[in-house]
C-alpha positions in Angstrom: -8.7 -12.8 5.3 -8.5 -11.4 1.8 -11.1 -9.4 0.1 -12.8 -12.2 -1.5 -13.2 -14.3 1.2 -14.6 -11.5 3.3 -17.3 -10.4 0.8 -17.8 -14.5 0.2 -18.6 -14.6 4.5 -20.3 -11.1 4.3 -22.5 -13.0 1.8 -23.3 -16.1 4.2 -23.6 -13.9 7.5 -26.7 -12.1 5.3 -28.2 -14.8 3.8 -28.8 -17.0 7.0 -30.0 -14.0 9.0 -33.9 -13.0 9.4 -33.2 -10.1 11.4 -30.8 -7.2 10.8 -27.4 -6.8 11.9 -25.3 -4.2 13.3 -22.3 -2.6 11.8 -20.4 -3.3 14.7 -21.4 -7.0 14.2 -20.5 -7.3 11.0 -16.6 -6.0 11.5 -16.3 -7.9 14.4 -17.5 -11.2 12.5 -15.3 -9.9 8.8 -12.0 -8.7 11.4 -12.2 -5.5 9.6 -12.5 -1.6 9.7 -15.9 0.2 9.1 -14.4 1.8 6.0 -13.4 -1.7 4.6 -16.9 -2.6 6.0 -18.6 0.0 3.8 -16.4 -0.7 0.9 -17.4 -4.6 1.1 -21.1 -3.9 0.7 -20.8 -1.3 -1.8 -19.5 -3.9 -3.9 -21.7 -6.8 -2.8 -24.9 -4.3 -3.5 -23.5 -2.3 -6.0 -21.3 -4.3 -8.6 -22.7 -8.3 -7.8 -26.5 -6.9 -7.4 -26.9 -8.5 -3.9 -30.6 -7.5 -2.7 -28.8 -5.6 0.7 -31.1 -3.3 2.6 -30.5 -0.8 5.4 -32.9 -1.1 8.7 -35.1 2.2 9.4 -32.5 3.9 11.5 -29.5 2.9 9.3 -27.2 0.8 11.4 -28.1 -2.7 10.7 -27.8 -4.9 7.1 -30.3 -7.5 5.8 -31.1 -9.3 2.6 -34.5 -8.6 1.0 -36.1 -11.9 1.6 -38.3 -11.5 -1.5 -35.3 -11.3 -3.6 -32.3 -13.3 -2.1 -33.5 -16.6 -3.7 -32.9 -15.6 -7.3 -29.0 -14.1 -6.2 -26.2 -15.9 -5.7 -22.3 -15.1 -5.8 -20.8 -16.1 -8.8 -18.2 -19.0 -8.7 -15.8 -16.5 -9.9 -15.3 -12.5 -11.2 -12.3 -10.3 -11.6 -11.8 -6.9 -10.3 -11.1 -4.1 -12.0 -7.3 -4.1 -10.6 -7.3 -8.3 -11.2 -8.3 -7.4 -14.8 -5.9 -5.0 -15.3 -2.8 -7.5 -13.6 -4.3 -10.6 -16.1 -3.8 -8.1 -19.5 -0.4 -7.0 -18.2 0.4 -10.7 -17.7 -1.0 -11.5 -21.0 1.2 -9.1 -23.4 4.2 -9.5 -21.3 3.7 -13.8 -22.0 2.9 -12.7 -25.7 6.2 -10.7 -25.7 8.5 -13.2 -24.1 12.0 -14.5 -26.5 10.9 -17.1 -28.3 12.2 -20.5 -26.7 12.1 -19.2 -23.5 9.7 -21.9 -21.5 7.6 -21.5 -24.4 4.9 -24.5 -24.1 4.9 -23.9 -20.6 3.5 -20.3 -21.3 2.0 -21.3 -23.7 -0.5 -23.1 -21.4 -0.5 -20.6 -19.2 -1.4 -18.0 -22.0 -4.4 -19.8 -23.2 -5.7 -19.9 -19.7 -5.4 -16.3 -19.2 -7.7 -15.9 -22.3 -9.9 -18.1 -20.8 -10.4 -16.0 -17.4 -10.7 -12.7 -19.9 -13.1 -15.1 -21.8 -15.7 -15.3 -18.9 -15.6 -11.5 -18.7 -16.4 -11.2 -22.4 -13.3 -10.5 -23.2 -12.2 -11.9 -26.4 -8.7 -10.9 -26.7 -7.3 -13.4 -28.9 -9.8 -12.7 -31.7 -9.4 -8.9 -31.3 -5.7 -8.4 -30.0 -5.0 -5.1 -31.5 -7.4 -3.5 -28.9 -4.7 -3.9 -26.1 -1.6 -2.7 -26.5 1.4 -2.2 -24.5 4.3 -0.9 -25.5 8.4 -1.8 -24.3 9.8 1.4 -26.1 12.3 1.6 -23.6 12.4 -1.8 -22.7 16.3 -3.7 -23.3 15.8 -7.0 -24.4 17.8 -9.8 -22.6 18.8 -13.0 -24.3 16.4 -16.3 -23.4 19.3 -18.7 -22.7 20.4 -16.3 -20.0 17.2 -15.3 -18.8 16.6 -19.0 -18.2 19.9 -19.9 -16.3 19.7 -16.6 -14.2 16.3 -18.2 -12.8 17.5 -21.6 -12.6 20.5 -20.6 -10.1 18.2 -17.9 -8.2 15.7 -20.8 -7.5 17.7 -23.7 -7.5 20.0 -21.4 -5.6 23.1 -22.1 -6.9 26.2 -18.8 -7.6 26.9 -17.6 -10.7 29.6 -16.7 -12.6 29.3 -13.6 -14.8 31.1 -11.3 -16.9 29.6 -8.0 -16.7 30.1 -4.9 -18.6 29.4 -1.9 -16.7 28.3 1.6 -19.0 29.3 3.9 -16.0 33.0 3.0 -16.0 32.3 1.4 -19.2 34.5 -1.7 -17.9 34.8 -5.6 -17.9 34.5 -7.4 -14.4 34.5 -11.1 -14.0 32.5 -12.0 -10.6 30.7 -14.7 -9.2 27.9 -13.9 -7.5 24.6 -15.3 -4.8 21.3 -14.1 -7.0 18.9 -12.9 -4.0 16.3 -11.3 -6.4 14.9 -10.9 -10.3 13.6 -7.5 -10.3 11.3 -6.1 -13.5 12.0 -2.2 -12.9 10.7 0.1 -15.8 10.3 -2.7 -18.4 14.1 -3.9 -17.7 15.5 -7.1 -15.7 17.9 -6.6 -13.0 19.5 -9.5 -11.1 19.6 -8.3 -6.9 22.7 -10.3 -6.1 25.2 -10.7 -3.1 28.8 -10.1 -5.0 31.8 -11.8 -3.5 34.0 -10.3 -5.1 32.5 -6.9 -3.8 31.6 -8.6 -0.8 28.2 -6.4 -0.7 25.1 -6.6 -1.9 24.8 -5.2 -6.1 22.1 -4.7 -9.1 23.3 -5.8 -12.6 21.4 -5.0 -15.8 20.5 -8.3 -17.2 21.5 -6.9 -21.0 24.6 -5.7 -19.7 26.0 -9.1 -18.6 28.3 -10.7 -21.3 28.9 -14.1 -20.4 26.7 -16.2 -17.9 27.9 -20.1 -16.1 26.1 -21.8 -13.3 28.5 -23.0 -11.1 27.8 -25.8 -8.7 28.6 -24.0 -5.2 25.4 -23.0 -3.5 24.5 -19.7 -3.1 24.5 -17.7 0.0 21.2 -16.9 1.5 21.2 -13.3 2.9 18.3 -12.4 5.6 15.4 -11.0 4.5 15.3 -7.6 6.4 19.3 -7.2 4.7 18.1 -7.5 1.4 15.2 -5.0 1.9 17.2 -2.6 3.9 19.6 -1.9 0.8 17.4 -2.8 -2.6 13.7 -1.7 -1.1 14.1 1.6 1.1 15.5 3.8 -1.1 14.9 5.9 -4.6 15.4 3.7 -7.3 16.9 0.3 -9.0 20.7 1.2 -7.4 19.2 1.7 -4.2 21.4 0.8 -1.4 20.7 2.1 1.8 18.2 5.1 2.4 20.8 7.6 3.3 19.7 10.9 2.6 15.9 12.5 2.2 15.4 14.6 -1.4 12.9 17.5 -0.6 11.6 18.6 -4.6 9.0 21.0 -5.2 7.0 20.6 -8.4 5.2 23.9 -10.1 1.4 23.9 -10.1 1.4 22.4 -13.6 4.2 19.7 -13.4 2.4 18.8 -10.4 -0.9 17.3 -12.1 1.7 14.7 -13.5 4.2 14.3 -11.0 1.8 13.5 -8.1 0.0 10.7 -9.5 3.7 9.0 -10.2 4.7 6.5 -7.1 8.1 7.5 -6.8 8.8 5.7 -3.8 6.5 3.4 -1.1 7.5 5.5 1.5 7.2 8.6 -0.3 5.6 12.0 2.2 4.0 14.6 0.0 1.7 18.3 0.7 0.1 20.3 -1.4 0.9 24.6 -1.8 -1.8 26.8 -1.3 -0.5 27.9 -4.9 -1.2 24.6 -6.5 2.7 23.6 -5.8 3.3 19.8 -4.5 6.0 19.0 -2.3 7.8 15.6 -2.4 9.9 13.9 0.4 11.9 10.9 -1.0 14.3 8.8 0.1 17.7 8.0 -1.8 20.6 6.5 -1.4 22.7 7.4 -4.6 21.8 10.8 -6.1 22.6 9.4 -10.0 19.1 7.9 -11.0 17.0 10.4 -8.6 19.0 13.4 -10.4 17.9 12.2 -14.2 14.4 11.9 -13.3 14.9 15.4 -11.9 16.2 16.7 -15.0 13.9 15.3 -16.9 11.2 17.6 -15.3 13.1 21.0 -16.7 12.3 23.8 -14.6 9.7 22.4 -13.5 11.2 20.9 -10.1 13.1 22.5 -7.7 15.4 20.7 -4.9 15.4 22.3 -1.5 17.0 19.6 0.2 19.7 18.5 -0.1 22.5 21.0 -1.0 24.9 18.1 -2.4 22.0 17.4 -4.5 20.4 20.7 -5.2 24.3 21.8 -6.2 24.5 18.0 -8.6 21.3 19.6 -10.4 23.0 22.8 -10.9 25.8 21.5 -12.2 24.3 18.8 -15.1 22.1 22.1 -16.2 25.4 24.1 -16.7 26.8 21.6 -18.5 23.9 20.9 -20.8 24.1 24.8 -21.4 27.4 24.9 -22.4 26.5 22.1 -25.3 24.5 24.6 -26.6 27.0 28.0 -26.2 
């Protein structure tokens, strides 16, 4: 049951009751915890105004019977997170290459507006008030953006020619797309190489030349998938082989803790103000620039190959400036 549909049945459990009922009640009826419990009134009382009232010795609910006829849920509202996800979706529909589906978003656009609409949100006459920006963002051409999502859901194999900036090389492959993954405001295709014969991430701008072919693509299992492009650090993921242990100074800490640098991510605070960060990684190249990019700021305790990769960049920084 999602969260609307509980605080929608919260709703009808009060308003056809007389008497009060218990907490224990309610989360059997809702299927939920008593912190989700307390959360799902708090909103009901707090941000719809339902008239919710606490018995004498506070364990039961009821609705004020003097009040209850003049409220009623509206037909529909937006959270603050839903409102937040709708002006994301809006800029980024604003922002997409022009002839890329564009009556279709179009549509989809203008309906958008209209949700913000009933919130009293006039976007479209005030559009400077939002803004979000794609400085780092790598724009990909809409002719291939369109064919790479025709063959990942028509799933069909594609034939690519890639240019790689590590070996700064030209590979012709043909490939099973699994995923299209939007990682720091750039596309990545999540495809099953044959050529490779493993699973590998290539940078939409990066890819030179792009043909549907008509051989179907091959569908990998789910858990596969996730197991090399979802448990570790990172958009080049592969497999979660190693654990990075950092530790962040009391003032890189204020920024670096409120970053999700991983879902399963393990973190403590120092008595000193110092935050610790477990992640987990399977190649050390993307982890180690956002590690540099902290200074010495960050410290790696764990592990040496890694702690001795840091060392190593920083020496050769230094000797750019010597």
């Amino acid at each position: 049951m999602s969260r609307r549909e509980r605080l929608y049945h919260l709703h009808d459990i009060l308003r056809q009751r007389r008497t009060p009922i218990d907490r224990q009640r309610l989360m059997d009826e809702l299927g939920c915890s008593q912190a989700t419990l307390y959360r799902l009134i708090a909103e009901l009382r707090d941000n719809l105004g339902a008239p919710i009232e606490q018995d004498p010795d506070g364990r039961g609910y009821f609705y004020d019977r003097s009040l209850v006829g003049n409220f009623e849920l509206p037909g529909f509202w937006i959270s603050p997170e839903e409102l937040q996800a709708l002006l994301t979706a809006r800029h980024v529909l604003g922002n997409v290459q022009p002839g890329l589906l564009e009556e279709e978003l179009d549509g989809v656009q203008q309906r958008i507006n209209q949700l913000l609409g009933r919130q009293g949100l006039d976007l479209a006459a005030q559009p400077e008030r939002i803004q979000i920006r794609h400085d780092a963002g790598r724009p990909v051409p809409a002719e291939l953006f369109e064919n790479a999502l025709k063959a990942l859901f028509q799933r069909r194999r594609l034939r690519i020619t890639y240019h790689g900036r590590r070996r700064d090389d030209i590979s012709e492959r043909t490939v099973s797309p699994q995923r299209l993954v939007n990682y720091r405001d750039r596309w990545y295709l999540a495809a099953w190489c044959h050529v490779a014969d493993d699973f590998r991430s290539f940078a939409l701008e990066r890819i030179r030349g792009l043909a549907l072919t008509e051989q179907v693509a091959e569908d990998l299992p789910l858990a596969d998938i996730s197991r090399h492009f979802d448990e570790a650090f990172g958009i080049f993921s592969g497999p979660a082989r190693h654990q990075a242990r950092l530790l962040f100074s009391a003032e890189a800490a204020r920024w670096a803790a409120d970053e999700v640098w991983h879902p399963s991510q393990q973190s403590s605070w120092r008595e000193d103000g110092r935050w610790e960060l477990t992640v987990p990684y399977g190649h050390q190249r993307e982890l180690l620039m956002d590690i540099l990019s902290y200074g010495p700021d960050v410290e790696v305790l764990e592990p040496e190959s890694l702690r001795q990769a840091v060392v190593e960049s920083l020496e050769q920084a230094r000797a750019n400036y010597c």
